[in-house]
PAMIMAR-254927 format. One record per residue: residue number from 1; residue in three letters; x, y, z of N, C-alpha, C, CB in turn. Coordinates in steps of 0.05 Angstrom, whole numbers, plus 5000, padded with zeros to 4 digits. Glycine has a CB too. Example, Ala and Ser with C-alpha at 12.3 -4.5 7.8 and 13.67 -1.06 7.14 Angstrom:
> pos;code;n_x;n_y;n_z;ca_x;ca_y;ca_z;c_x;c_y;c_z;cb_x;cb_y;cb_z
> 1;Ala;5264;4886;5156;5246;4910;5156;5264;4934;5156;5226;4911;5181
> 2;Ser;5257;4955;5142;5273;4979;5143;5258;5001;5157;5282;4988;5114
END
This chain:
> pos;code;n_x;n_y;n_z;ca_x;ca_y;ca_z;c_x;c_y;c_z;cb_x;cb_y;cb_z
> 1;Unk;8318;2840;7945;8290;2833;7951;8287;2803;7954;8272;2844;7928
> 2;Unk;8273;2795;7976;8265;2776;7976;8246;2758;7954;8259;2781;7993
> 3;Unk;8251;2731;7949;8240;2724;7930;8227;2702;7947;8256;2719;7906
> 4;Unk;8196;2704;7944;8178;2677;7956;8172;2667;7923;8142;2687;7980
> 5;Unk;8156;2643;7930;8152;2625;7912;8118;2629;7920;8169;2593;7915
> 6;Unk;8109;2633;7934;8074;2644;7933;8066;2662;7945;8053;2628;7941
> 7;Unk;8080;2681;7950;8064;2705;7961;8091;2719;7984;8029;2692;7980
> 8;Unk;8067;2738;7996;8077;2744;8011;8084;2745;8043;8074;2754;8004
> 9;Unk;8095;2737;8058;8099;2743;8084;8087;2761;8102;8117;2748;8084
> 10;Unk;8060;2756;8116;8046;2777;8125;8047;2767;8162;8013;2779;8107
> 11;Unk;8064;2786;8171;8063;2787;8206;8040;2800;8207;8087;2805;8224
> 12;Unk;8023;2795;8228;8005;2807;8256;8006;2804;8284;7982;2801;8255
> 13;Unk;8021;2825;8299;8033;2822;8327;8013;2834;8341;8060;2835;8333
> 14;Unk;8018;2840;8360;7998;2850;8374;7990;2829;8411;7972;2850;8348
> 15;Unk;7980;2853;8430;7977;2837;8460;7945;2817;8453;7970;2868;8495
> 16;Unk;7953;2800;8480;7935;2780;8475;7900;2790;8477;7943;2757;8496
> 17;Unk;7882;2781;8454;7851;2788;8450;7845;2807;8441;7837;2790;8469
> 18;Unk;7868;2810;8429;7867;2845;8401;7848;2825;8377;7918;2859;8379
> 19;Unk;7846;2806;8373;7822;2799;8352;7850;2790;8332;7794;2829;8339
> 20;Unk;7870;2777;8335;7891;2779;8329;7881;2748;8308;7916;2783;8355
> 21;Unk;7878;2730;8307;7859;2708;8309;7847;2706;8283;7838;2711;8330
> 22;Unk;7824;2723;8296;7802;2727;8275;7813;2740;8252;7777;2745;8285
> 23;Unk;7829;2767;8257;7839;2790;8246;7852;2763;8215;7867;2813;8272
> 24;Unk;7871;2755;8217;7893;2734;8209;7874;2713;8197;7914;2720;8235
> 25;Unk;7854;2698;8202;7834;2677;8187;7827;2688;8164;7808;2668;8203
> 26;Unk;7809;2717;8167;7796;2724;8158;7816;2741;8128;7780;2736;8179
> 27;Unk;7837;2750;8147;7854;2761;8122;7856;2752;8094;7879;2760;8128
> 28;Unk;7868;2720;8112;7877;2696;8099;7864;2684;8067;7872;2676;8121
> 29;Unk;7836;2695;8090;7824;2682;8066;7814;2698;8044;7801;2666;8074
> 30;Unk;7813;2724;8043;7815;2751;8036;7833;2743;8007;7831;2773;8062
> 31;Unk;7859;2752;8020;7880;2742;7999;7888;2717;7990;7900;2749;8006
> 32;Unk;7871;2688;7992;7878;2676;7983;7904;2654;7998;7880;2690;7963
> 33;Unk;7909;2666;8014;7929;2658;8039;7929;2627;8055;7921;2681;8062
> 34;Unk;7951;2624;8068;7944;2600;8087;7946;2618;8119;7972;2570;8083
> 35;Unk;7932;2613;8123;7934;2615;8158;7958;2601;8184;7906;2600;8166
> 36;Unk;7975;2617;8199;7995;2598;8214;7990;2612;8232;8025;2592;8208
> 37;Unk;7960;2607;8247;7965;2611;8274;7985;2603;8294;7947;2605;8282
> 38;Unk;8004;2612;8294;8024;2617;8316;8021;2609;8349;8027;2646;8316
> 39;Unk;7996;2625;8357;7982;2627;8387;7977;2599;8397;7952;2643;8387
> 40;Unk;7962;2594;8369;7951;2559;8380;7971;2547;8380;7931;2539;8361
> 41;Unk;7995;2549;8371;8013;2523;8361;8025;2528;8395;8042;2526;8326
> 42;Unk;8023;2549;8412;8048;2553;8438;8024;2543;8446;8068;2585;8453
> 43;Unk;8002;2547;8456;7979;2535;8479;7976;2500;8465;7939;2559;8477
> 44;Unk;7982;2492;8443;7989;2465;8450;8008;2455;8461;7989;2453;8434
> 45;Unk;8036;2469;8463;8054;2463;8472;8050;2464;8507;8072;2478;8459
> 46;Unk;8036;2490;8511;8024;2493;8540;8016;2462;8544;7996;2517;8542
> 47;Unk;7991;2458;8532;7972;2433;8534;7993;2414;8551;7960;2417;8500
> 48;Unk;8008;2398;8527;8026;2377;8530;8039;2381;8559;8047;2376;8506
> 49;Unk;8059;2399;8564;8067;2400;8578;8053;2400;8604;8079;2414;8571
> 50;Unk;8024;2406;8614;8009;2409;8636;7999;2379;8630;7988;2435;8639
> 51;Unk;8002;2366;8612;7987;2337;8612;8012;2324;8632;7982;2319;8575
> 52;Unk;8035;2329;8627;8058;2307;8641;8065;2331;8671;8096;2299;8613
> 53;Unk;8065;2348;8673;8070;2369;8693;8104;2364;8696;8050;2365;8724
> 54;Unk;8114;2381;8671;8136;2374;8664;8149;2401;8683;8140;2370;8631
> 55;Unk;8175;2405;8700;8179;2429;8724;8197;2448;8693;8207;2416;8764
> 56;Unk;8185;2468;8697;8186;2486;8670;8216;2504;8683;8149;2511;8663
> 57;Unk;8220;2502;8696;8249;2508;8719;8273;2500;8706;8248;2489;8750
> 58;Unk;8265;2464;8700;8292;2451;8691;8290;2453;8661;8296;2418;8701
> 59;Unk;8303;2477;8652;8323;2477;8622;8325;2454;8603;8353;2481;8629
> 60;Unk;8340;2433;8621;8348;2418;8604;8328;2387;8597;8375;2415;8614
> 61;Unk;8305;2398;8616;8286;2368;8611;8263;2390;8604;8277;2339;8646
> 62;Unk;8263;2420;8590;8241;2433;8584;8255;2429;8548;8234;2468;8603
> 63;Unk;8269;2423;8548;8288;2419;8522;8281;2390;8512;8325;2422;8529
> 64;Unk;8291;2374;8527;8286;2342;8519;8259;2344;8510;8288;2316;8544
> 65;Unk;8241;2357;8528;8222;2343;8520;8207;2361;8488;8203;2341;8549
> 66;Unk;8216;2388;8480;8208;2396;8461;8219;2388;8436;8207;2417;8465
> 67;Unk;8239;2361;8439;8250;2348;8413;8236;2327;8405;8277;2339;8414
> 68;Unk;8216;2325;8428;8195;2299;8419;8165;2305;8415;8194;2276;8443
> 69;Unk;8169;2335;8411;8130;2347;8408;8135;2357;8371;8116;2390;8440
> 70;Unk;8106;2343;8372;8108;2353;8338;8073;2366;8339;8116;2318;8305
> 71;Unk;8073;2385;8329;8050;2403;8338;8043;2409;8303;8062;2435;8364
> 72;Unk;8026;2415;8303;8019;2421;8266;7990;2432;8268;8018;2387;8240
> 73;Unk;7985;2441;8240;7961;2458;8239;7939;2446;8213;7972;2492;8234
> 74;Unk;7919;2437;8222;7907;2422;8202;7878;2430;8193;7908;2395;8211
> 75;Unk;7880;2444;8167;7856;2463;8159;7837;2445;8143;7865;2489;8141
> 76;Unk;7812;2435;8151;7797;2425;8134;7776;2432;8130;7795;2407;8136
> 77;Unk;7762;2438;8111;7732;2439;8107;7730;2471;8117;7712;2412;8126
> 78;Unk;7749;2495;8112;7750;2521;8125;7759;2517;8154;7723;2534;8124
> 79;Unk;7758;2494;8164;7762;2498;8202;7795;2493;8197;7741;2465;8229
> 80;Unk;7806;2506;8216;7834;2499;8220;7829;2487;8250;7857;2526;8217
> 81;Unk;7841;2469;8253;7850;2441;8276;7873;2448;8286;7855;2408;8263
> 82;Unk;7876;2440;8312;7913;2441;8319;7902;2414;8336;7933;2476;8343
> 83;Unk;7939;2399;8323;7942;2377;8333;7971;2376;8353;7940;2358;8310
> 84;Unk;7972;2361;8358;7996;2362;8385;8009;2328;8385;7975;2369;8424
> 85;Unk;8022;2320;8379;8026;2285;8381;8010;2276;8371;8026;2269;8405
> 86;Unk;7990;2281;8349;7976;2266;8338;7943;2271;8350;7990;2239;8342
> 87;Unk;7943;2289;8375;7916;2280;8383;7906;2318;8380;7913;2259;8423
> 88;Unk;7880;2324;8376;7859;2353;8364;7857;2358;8388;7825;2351;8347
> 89;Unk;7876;2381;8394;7874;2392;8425;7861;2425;8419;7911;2392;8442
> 90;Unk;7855;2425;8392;7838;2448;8392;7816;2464;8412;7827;2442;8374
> 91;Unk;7796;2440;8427;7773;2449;8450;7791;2447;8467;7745;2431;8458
> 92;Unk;7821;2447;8473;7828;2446;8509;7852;2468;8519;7843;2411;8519
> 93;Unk;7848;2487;8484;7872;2500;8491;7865;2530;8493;7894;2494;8469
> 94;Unk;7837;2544;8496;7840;2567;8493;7823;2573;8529;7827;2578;8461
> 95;Unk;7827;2564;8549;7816;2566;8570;7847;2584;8585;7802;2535;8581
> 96;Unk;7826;2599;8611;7842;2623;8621;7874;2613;8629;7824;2637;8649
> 97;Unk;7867;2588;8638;7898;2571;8651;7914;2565;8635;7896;2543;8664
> 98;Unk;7899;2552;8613;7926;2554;8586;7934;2576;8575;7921;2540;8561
> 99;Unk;7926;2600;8574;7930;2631;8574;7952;2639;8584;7911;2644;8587
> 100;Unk;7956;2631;8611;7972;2639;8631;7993;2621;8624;7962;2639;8660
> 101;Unk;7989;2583;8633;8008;2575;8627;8024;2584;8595;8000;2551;8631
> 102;Unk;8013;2588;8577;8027;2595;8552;8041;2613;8554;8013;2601;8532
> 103;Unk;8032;2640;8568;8044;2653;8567;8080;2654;8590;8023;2669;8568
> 104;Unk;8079;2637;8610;8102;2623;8618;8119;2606;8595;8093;2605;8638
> 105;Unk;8104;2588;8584;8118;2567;8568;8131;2582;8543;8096;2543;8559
> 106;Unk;8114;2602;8535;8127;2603;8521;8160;2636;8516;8102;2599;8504
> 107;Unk;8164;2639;8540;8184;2657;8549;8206;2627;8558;8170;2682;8578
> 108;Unk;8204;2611;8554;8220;2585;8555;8245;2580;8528;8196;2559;8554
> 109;Unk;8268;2593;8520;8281;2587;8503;8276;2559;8487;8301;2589;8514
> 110;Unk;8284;2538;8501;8276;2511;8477;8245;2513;8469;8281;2474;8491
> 111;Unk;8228;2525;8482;8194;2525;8468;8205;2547;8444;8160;2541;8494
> 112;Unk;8211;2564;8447;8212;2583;8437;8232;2580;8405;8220;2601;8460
> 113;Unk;8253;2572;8406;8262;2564;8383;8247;2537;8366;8290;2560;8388
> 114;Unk;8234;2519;8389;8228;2498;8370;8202;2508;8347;8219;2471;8389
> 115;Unk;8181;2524;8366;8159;2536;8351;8171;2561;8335;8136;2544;8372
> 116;Unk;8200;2573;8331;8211;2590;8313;8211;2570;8284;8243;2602;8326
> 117;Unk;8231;2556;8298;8237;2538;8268;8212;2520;8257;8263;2514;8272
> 118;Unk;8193;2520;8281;8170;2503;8259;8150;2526;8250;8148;2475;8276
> 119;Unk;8156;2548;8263;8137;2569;8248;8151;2573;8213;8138;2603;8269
> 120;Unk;8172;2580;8216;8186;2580;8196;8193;2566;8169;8199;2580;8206
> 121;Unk;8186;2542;8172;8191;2523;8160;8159;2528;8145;8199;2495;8178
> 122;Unk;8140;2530;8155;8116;2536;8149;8111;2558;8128;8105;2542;8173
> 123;Unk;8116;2574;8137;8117;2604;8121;8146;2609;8102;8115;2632;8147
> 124;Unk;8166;2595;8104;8196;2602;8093;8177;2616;8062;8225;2565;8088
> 125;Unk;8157;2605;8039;8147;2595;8016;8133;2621;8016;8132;2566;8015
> 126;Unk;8122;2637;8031;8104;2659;8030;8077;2650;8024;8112;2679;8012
> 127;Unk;8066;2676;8021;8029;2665;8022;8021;2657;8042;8019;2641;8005
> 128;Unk;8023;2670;8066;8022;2659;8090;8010;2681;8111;8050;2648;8097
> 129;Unk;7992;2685;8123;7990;2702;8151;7991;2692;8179;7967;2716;8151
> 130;Unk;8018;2702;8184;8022;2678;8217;8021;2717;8241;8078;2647;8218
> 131;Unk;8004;2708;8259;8002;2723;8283;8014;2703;8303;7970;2732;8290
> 132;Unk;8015;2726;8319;8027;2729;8343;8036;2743;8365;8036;2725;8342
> 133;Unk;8058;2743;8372;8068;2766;8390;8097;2778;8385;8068;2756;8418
> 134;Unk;8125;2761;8370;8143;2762;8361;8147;2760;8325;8154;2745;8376
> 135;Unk;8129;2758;8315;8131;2745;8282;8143;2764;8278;8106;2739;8259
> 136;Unk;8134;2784;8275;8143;2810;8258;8178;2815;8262;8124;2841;8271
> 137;Unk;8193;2818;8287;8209;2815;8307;8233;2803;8310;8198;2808;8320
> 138;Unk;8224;2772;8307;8232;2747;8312;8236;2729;8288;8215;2737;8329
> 139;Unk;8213;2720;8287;8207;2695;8278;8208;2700;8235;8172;2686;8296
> 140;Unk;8202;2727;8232;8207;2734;8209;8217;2760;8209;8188;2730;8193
> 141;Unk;8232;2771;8218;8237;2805;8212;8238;2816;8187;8262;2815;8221
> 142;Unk;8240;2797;8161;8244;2806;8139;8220;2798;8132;8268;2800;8123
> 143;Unk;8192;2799;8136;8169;2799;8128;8163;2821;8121;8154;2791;8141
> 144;Unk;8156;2816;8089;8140;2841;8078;8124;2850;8083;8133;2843;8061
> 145;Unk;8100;2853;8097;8085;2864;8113;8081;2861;8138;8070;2864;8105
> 146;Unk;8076;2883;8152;8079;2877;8184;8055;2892;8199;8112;2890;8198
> 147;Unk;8038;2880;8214;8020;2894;8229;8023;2898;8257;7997;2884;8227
> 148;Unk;8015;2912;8274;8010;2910;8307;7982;2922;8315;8035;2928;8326
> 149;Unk;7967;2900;8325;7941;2897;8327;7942;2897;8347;7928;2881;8317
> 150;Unk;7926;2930;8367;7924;2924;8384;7890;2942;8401;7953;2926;8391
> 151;Unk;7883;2934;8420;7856;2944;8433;7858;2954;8460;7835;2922;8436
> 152;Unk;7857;2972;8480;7853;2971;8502;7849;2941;8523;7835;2988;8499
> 153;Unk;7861;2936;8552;7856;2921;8570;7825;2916;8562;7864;2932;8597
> 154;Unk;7814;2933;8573;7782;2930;8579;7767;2914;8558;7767;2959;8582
> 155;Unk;7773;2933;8533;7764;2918;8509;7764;2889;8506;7778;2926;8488
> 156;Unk;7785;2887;8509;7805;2860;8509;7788;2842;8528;7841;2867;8522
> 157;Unk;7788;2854;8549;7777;2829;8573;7750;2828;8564;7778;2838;8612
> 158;Unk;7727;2843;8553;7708;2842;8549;7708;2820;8532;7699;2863;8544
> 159;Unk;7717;2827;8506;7709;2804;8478;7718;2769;8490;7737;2814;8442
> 160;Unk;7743;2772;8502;7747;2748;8517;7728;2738;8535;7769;2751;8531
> 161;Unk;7720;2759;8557;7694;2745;8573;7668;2735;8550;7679;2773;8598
> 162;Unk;7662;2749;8529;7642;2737;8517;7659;2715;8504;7625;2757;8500
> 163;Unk;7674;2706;8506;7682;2683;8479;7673;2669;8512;7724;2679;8455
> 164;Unk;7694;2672;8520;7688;2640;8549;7667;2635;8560;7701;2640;8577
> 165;Unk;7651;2657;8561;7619;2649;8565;7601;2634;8548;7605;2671;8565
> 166;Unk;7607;2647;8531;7593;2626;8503;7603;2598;8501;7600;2638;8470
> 167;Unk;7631;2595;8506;7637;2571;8506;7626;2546;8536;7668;2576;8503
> 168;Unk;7618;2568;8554;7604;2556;8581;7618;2554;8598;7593;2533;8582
> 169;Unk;7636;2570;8594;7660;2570;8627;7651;2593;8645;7701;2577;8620
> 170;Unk;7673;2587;8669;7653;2599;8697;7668;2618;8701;7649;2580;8726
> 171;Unk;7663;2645;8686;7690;2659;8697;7671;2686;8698;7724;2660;8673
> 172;Unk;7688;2707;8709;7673;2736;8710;7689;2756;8698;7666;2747;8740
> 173;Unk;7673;2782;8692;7680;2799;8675;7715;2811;8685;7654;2822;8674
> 174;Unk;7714;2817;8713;7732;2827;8730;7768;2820;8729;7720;2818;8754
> 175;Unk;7754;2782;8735;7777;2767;8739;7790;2762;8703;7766;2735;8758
> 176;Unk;7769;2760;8683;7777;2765;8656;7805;2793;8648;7745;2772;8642
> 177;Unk;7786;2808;8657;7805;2833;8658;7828;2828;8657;7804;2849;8679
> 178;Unk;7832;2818;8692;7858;2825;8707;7874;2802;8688;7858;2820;8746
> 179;Unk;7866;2787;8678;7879;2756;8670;7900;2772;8639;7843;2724;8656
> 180;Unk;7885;2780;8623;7892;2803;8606;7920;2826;8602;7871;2817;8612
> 181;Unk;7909;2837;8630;7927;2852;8633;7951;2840;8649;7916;2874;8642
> 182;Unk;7949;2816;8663;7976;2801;8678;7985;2799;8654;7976;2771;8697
> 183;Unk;7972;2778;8630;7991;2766;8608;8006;2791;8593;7973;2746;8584
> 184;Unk;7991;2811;8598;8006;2839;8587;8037;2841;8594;7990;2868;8601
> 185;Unk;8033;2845;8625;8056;2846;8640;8083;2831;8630;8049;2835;8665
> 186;Unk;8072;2800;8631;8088;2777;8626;8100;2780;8604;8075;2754;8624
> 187;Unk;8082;2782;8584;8088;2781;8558;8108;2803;8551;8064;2783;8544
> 188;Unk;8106;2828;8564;8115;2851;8553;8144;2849;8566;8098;2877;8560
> 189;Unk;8150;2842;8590;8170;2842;8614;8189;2815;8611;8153;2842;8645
> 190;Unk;8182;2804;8593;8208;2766;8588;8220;2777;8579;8205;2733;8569
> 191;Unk;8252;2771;8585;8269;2779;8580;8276;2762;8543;8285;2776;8606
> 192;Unk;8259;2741;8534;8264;2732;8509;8240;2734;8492;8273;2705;8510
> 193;Unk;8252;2744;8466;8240;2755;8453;8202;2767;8458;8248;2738;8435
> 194;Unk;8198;2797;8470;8181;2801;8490;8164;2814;8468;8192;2817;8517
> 195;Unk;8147;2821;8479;8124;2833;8469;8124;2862;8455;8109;2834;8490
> 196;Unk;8129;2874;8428;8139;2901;8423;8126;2898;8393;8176;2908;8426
> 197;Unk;8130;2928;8385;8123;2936;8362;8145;2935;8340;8113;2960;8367
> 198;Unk;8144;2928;8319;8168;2928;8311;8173;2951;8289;8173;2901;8302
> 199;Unk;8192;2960;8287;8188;2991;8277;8187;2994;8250;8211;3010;8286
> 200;Unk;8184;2971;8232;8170;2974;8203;8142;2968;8210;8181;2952;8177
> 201;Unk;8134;2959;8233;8097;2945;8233;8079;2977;8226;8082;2926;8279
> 202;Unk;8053;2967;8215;8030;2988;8215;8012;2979;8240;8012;2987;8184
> 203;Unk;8018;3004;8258;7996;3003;8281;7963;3005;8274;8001;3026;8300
> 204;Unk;7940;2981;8289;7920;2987;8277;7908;2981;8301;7913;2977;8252
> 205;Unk;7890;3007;8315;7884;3007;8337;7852;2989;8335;7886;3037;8347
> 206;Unk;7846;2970;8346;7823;2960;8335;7801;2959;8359;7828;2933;8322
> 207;Unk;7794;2986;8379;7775;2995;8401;7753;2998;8375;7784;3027;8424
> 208;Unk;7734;2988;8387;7708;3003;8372;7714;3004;8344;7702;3036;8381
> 209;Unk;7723;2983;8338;7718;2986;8301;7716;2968;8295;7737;2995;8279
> 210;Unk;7694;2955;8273;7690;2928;8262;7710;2910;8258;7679;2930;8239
> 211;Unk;7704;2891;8253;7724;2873;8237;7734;2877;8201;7709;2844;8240
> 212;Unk;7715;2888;8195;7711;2888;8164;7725;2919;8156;7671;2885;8154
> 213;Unk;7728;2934;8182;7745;2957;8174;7773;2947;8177;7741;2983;8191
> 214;Unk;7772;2940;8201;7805;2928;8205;7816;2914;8178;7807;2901;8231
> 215;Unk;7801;2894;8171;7801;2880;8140;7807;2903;8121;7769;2864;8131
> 216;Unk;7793;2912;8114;7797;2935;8091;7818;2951;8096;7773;2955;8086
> 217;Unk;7823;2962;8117;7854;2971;8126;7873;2956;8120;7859;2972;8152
> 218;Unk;7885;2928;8124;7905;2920;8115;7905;2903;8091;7915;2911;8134
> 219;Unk;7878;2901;8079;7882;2900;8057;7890;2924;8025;7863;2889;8059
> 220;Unk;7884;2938;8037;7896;2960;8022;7922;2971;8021;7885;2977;8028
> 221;Unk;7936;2970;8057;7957;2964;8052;7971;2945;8040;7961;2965;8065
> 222;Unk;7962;2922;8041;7978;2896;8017;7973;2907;7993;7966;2861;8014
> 223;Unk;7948;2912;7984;7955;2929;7958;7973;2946;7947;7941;2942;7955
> 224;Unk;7975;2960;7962;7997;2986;7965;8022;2966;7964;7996;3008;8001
> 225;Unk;8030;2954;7983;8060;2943;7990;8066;2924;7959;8060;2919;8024
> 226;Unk;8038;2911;7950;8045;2898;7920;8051;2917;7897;8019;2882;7908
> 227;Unk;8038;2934;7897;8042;2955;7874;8072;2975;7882;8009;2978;7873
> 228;Unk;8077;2971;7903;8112;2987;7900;8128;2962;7893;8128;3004;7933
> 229;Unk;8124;2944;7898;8137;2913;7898;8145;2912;7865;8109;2883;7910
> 230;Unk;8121;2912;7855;8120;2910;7823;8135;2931;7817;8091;2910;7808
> 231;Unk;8134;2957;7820;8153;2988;7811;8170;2984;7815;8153;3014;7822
> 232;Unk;8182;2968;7839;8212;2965;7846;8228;2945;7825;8214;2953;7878
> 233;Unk;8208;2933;7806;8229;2911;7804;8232;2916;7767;8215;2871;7817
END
């Protein structure tokens, strides 16, 4: 058995606008947890890279340049921040283009191990809920608890069209959709480490159900997973 020093290791995988996000904040704070949004830390890496329009083609200068990005997650006052080189790229990273670009960048081997090992380094300690698309998989396979959070396309494009609206961007319900279901494609079809369920995760279909059920669902499972934890030992 694994031995953490504060807790436990909690994956949430799942396709992109499953509430994967919220699902993981809210957990977090549930149990007492730290939050490692995952998502944000690759759409800063997106960011950076569309700031220099670095050709995502060449390997070995998509490499150089991820030995000089230091990306971190900075929670204050309840808000969690993502920083990138030092500068709060939090307002520039959740628009439809960094969506897409992320979802390129981050099917990129050197993106992909550098945000492994800094995910890692993060959570190695437990007490931690990091989402994503590989945690469960990848990035921790020996995580004691594992979720896959996921919603229908439509659903999906809907809650997204209302987030980008509210935020005041110019987009439509339609083109939301399709944006959704491409990153589906992408995501699911990279040949490195791709988009899947991982076969200890608990599937939790989240169409038409609150947030606060989803919550009570996997909090009970952590209950559960603590109380065999304790029997076992």
């Amino acid at each position: 058995m694994i031995e953490r020093t504060r807790g436990l290791v909690i994956a949430i995988d799942g396709p992109s606008g499953a509430g994967k996000s919220t699902i993981a904040r809210q957990l977090a704070t549930r149990l007492g947890y730290k939050q490692i949004d995952t998502g944000a830390m690759y759409r800063a890496v997106a960011y950076l890279m569309s700031q220099v329009g670095i050709d995502l083609a060449n390997e070995e200068k998509v490499a150089s340049f991820c030995k000089d990005i230091d990306v971190r997650l900075d929670c204050r006052n309840g808000t969690q921040r993502v920083l990138a080189n030092g500068k709060d790229v939090t307002d520039y990273i959740r628009t439809p283009e960094m969506s897409l670009l992320t979802s390129r960048i981050s099917a990129l081997r050197p993106v992909r191990e550098a945000m492994m090992w800094a995910q890692r380094r993060m959570g190695r300690d437990g007490g931690v809920v990091l989402e994503g698309r590989d945690i469960g998989t990848v990035v921790f396979p020996d995580a004691e608890l594992k979720f896959f959070l996921y919603a229908s396309p439509e659903e999906r494009g809907i809650r997204r069209f209302a987030e980008l609206t509210h935020k005041g961007e110019q987009v439509t319900l339609e083109d939301t959709i399709n944006d959704v279901t491409r990153r589906d494609e992408q995501d699911s079809q990279r040949d490195l480490a791709p988009l899947r369920q991982a076969e200890d995760a608990i599937p939790v279909d989240s169409s038409g159900i609150a947030v606060e059920e989803v919550l009570d669902m996997m909090v009970a499972a952590f209950m559960d997973k603590m109380n065999k934890m304790e029997t076992e030992k």
